[in-house]
N, C-alpha and C positions, 0 to 999 in steps of 0.2 A: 489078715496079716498087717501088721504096725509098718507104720515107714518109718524108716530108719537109715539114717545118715551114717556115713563112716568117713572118720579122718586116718587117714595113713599121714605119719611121721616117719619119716627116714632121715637118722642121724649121719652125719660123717664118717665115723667111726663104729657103727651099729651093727652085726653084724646079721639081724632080722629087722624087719621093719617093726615099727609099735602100730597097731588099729585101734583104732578108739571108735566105738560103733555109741553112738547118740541116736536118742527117739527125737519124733518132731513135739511130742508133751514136754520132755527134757528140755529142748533150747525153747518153746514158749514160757517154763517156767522161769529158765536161767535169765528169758529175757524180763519177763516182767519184775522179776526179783530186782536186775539190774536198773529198772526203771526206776522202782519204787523209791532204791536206794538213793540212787541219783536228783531225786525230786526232795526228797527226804533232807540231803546234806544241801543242796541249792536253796531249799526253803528257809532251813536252819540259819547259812552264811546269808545269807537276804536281813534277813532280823536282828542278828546280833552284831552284824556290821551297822546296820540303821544307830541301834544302842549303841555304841560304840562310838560312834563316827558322830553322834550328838554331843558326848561327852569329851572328844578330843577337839571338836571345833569350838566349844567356848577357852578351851585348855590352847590347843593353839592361837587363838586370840591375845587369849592376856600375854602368850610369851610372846606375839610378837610387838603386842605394844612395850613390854618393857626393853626388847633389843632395839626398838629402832630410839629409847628413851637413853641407852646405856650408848647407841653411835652415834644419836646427839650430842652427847654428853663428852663422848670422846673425840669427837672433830672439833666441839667446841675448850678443851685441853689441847689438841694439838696447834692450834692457832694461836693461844697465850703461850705456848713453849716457842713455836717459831716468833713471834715478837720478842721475847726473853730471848732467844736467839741471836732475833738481829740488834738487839740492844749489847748485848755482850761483845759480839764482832765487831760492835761501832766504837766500843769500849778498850778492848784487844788494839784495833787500830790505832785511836789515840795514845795508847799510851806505846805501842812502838815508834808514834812517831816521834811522841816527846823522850823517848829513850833514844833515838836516831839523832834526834835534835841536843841532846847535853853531848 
């Protein structure tokens, strides 16, 4: 006689139960099948991340050296606009006061 497992499912609304009778060769297979897959797709993502993740870190690289060349670049514009700035407000001033003054 084979051993043999049985899953009863009883739905909410069912109005018999469902059995599902499984051998114990069935769940060794289903398991080692599950194995193999599992090993299969982790070996896979293992490898092609490696490839992958070589070609995005030199890629990452170069973009971050040209953002931090593009925020240099832009801090040092915003400091010649704020002196443009205060030269124009010292400018504004003057001539309010010399319009104050006529």
């Amino acid at each position: 006689m084979k051993n043999r497992f049985s899953l009863i499912i009883l739905g909410p609304s069912a109005p018999q139960p469902f059995k599902f009778h499984v051998t114990r060769r069935a769940i060794i297979i289903l398991g080692l099948a599950f194995l193999i897959s599992f090993v299969t797709v982790a070996s896979v993502g293992r490898l092609l991340h490696r490839k992958v993740d070589g070609l995005d870190s030199s890629q990452l690289k170069a973009d971050n050296i040209a953002l931090k060349l593009e925020a240099k670049e832009a801090t040092d514009r915003i400091k010649t606009l704020d002196a443009k700035l205060a030269e124009l407000e010292d400018a504004s001033k003057r001539i309010e006061q010399l319009v104050a003054a006529e």
